[in-house]
C-alpha positions in Angstrom: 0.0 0.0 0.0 1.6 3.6 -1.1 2.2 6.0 1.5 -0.9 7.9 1.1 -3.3 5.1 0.6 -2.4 4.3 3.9 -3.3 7.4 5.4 -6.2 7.9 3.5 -6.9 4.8 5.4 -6.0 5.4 8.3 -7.9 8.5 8.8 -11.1 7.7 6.7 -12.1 4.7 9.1 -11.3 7.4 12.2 -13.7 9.5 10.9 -16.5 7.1 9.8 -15.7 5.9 13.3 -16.7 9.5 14.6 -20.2 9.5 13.2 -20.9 6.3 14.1 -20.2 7.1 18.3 -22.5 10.4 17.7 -25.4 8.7 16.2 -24.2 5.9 19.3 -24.3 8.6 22.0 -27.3 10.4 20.9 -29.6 7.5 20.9 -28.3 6.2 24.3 -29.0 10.0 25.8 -32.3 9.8 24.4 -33.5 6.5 25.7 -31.8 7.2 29.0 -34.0 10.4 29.3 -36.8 9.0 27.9 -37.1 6.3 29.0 -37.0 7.1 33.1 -33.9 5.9 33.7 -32.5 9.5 34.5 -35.4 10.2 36.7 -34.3 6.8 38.2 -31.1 7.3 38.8 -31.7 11.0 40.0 -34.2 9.2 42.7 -31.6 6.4 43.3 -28.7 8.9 44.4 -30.5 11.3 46.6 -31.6 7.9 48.5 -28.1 7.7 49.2 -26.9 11.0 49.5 -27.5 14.0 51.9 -27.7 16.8 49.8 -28.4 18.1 46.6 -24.2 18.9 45.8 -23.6 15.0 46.6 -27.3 13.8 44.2 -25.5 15.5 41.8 -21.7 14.3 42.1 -23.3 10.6 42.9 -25.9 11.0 40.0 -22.6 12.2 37.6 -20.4 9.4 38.9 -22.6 6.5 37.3 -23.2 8.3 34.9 -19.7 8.8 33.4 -19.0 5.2 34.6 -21.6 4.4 32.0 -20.0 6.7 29.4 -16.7 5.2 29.6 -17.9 1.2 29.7 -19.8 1.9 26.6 -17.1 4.0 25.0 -14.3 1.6 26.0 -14.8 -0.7 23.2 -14.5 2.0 21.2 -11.5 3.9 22.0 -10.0 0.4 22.3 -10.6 -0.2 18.3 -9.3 3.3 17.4 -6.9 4.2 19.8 -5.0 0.6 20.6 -5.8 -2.1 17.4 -6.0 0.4 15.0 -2.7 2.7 15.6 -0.7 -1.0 16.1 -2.1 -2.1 12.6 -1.1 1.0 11.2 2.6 0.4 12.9 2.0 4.3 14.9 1.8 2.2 18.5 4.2 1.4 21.1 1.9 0.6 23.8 1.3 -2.8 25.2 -2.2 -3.6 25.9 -2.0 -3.0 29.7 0.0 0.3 29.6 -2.9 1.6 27.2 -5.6 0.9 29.9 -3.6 2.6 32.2 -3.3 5.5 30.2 -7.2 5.3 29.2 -8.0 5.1 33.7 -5.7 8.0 34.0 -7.3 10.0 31.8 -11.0 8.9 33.0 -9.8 9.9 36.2 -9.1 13.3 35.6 -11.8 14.0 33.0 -14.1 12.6 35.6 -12.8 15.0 38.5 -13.1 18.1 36.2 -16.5 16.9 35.1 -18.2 16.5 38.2 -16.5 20.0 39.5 -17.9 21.7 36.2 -21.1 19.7 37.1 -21.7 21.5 40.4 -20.9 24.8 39.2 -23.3 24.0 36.6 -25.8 23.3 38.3 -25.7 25.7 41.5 -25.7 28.7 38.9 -29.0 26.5 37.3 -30.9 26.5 40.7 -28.9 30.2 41.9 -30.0 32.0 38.3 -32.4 30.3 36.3 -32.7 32.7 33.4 -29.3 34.0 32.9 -27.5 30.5 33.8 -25.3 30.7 30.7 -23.7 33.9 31.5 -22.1 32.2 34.8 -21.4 29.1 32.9 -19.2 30.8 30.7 -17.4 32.1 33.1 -17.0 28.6 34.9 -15.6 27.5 31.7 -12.9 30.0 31.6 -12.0 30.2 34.7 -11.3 25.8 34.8 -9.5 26.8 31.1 -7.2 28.9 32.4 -7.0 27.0 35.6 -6.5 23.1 33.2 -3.4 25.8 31.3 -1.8 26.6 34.4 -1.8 23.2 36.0 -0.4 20.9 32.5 2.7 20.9 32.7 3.4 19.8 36.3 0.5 18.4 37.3 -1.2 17.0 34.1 1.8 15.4 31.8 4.0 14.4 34.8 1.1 11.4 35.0 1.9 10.2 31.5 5.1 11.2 30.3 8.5 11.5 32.2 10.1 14.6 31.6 14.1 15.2 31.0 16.5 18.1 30.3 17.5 18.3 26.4 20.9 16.7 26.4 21.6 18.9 23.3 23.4 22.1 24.7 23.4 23.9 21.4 19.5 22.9 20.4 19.0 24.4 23.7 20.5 27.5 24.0 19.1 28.0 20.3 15.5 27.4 21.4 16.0 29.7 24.2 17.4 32.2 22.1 14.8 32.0 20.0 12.0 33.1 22.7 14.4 35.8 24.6 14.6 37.6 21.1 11.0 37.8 21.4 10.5 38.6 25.2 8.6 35.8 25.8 9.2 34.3 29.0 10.4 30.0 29.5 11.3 27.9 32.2 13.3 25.8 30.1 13.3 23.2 27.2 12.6 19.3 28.5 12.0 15.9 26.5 9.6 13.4 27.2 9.5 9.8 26.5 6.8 9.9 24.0 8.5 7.1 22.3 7.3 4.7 24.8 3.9 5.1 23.4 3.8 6.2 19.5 6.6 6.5 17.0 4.5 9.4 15.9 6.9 13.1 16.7 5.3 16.8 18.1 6.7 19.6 20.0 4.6 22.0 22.3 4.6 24.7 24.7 2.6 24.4 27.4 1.9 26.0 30.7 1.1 30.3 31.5 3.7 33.0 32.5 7.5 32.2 33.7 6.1 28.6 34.2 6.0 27.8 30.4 7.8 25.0 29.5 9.1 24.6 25.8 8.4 20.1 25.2 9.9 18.0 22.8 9.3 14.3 22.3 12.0 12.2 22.1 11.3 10.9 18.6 11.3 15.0 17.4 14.9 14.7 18.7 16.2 11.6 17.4 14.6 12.2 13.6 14.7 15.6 13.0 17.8 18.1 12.9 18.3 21.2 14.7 17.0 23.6 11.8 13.9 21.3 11.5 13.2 21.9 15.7 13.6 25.0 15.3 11.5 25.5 12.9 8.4 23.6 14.7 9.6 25.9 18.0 9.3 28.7 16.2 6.0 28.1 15.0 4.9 27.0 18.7 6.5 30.9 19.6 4.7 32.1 17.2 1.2 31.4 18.8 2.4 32.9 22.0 3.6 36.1 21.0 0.2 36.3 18.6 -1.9 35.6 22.0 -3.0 32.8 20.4 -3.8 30.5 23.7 -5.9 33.3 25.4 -7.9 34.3 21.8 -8.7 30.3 21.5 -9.5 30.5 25.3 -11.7 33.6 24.8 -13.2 33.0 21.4 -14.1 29.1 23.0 -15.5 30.9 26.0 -18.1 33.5 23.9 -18.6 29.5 21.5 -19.4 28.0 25.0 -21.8 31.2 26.1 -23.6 31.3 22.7 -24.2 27.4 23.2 -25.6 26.9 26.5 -28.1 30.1 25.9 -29.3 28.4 22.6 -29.5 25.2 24.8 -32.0 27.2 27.1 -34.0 28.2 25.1 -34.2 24.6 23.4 -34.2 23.2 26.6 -36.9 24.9 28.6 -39.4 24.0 25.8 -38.4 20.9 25.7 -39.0 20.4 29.3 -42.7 22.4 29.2 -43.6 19.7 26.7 -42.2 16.4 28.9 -44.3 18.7 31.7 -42.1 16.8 34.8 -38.5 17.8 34.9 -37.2 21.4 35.6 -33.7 22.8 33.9 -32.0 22.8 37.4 -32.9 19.1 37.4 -29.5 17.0 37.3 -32.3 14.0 35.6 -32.4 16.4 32.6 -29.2 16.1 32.1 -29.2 13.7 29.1 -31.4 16.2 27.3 -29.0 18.6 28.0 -25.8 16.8 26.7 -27.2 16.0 23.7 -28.6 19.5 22.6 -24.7 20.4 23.7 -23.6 17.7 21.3 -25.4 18.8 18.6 -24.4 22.3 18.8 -21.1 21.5 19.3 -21.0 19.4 16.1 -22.4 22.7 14.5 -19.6 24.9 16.3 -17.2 22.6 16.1 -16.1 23.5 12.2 -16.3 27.0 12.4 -13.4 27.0 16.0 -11.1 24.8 13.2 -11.5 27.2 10.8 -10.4 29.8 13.1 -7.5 27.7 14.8 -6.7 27.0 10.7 -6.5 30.7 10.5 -4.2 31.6 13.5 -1.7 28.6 12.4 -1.5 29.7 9.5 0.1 32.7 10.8 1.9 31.0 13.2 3.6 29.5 10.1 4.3 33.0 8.8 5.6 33.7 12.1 8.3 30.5 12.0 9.1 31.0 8.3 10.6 34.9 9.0 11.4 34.1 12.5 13.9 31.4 11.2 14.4 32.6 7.4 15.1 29.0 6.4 11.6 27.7 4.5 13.6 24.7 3.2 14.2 23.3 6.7 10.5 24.4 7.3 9.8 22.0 4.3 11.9 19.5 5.2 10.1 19.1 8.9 6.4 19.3 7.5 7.1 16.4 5.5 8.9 14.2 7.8 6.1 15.1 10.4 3.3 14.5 7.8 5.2 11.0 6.9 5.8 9.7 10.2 2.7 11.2 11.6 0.5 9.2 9.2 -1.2 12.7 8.1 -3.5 13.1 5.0 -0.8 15.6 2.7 -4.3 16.6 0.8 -7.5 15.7 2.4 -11.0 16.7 1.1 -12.5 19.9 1.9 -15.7 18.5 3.8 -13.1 16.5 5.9 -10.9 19.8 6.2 -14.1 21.7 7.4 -15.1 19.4 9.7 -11.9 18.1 11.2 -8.4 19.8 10.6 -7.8 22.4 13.0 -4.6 22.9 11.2 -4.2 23.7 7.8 -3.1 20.2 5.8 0.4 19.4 5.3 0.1 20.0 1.3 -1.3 23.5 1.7 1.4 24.6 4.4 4.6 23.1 2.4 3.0 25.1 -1.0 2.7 28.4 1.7 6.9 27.8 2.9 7.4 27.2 -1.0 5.8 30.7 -2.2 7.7 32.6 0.9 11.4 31.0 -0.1 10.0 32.7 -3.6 
């Protein structure tokens, strides 16, 4: 099979695979809600608990216990059989559950906290709820983007210093000549799990941390890093992580007022549950699903937008488009990526623009 065959592959059976779980999930959070199960389990966890705060976190608990049983199948397919047969895992079997408790873990701590908020602004103020929401959300944004790098990837990764001095100090130099403020530059074993290759920055203020896996470091050359560094500068001197924060923040607002006003009529017509009603949940996941599958293209097409000046930012930060070039392809090749995927699939899933269309852009700035 040619190199792009594979990919196209790879990614078309990820994305069928997408459709698939939302058609899955919608129909499950309809017959939980209609059918009375929700009101069950509402009923079943303020039997057990004291409050309304614990209903809610008991009510949340089974729930996402539910959500991950039926989406561990799933994420098993796509995220364990299917990299291995595509030769992109490292991962043995039991160090991919792990990983897959982990993260169920923390989504599950963040979700019941979001939960509460959620739902104490619900009962607090009933017809301007999604104002305080949004704020929740940015606040536990800001709050996920301060705690990541020594909280967050410490519990999947090991972190180590760059052994390469030079690559170092040139990274470094590379953010000092634009102010931008770095703890330092570390490696992480990201080998152990994927023999697929990224570089990030991470973290808020002095506490940024500039990451590179080890496979960047042992399959790319300097030039190469510090092009992808520079591009990763790029979206911090451009503000980029706080406009993503904001403009997902107003996305977030916008969504849970339409969801109100969907919402409360939907609950006048079932004539039992109110909106500050954790049983009404379901109803209110899946109007959030849908609108988020609406939303969802038009936040790519403006993350498309900012990388693409990120890009421009690398390509005259460095002034070397061939080793610009040279890293899109090796990253697009070892990555598995789709060099020139169709525009519904662009639209719908590439927060980035593809590799094709940012090797022609490095191509017409070395002109």
């Amino acid at each position: 099979m040619q190199e792009h065959d594979k990919a196209r592959a790879y990614h078309c059976l990820k994305r069928r695979l997408f459709y698939f779980i939302l058609i899955f999930d919608s129909g499950l959070l309809l017959v939980f809600q209609l059918s009375g199960l929700s009101v069950g389990l509402r009923d079943w966890a303020g039997g057990i608990a004291a409050n309304i705060w614990l209903t809610n976190a008991v009510y949340m608990l089974v729930f996402c216990l539910g959500v991950f049983i039926f989406h561990l199948p799933f994420d098993y397919f796509r995220d364990f059989v299917w990299e291995h047969r595509f030769g992109l895992s490292n991962q043995s079997r039991t160090a991919w559950l792990w990983d897959e408790l982990k993260r169920g873990l923390i989504s599950l701590l963040f979700v019941i906290l979001f939960i509460e908020c959620l739902y104490f602004i619900l009962r607090v103020f009933p017809d301007r709820w999604w104002l305080g929401v949004a704020g929740v959300w940015l606040f536990l944004s800001l709050f996920l983007a301060r705690i990541m790098p020594n909280v967050i990837i410490p519990l999947f990764y090991n972190y180590k210093p760059v052994d390469n001095e030079k690559l170092r100090e040139k990274i470094l130099d590379l953010f000092g000549r634009c102010r931008v403020a770095v703890e330092d530059v570390f490696t992480i074993d990201y080998s152990a799990k994927t023999k697929k290759a990224n570089a990030f920055v991470c973290g808020l203020g002095r506490k940024r941390r500039v990451v590179l896996t080890d496979n960047l470091l042992t399959g790319f050359d300097t030039p190469e890093i510090e092009s992808v560094v520079a591009h990763e500068l790029g979206h911090y001197v451009g503000k980029d992580v706080i406009r993503l924060i904001a403009v997902n923040t107003l996305v977030i607002m916008a969504a849970f007022y339409v969801t109100d006003l969907f919402l409360k009529q939907a609950l006048i017509a079932m004539g039992e549950l109110k909106i500050a009603d954790i049983a009404a949940w379901p109803l209110l996941a899946l109007s959030l699903m849908i609108l988020g599958l609406v939303t969802g293209p038009l936040l790519n097409g403006y993350s498309r937008r900012l990388e693409r000046r990120a890009d421009r930012f690398s390509l005259e930060l460095t002034g070397d488009a061939d080793a610009f070039i040279r890293m899109m392809q090796k990253l697009g090749n070892i990555n598995l990526a789709e060099f020139e995927p169709g525009r519904f699939d662009v639209f719908m899933f590439y927060d980035h623009p593809p590799i094709a269309q940012r090797i022609r852009f490095a191509e017409n700035f070395r002109n």
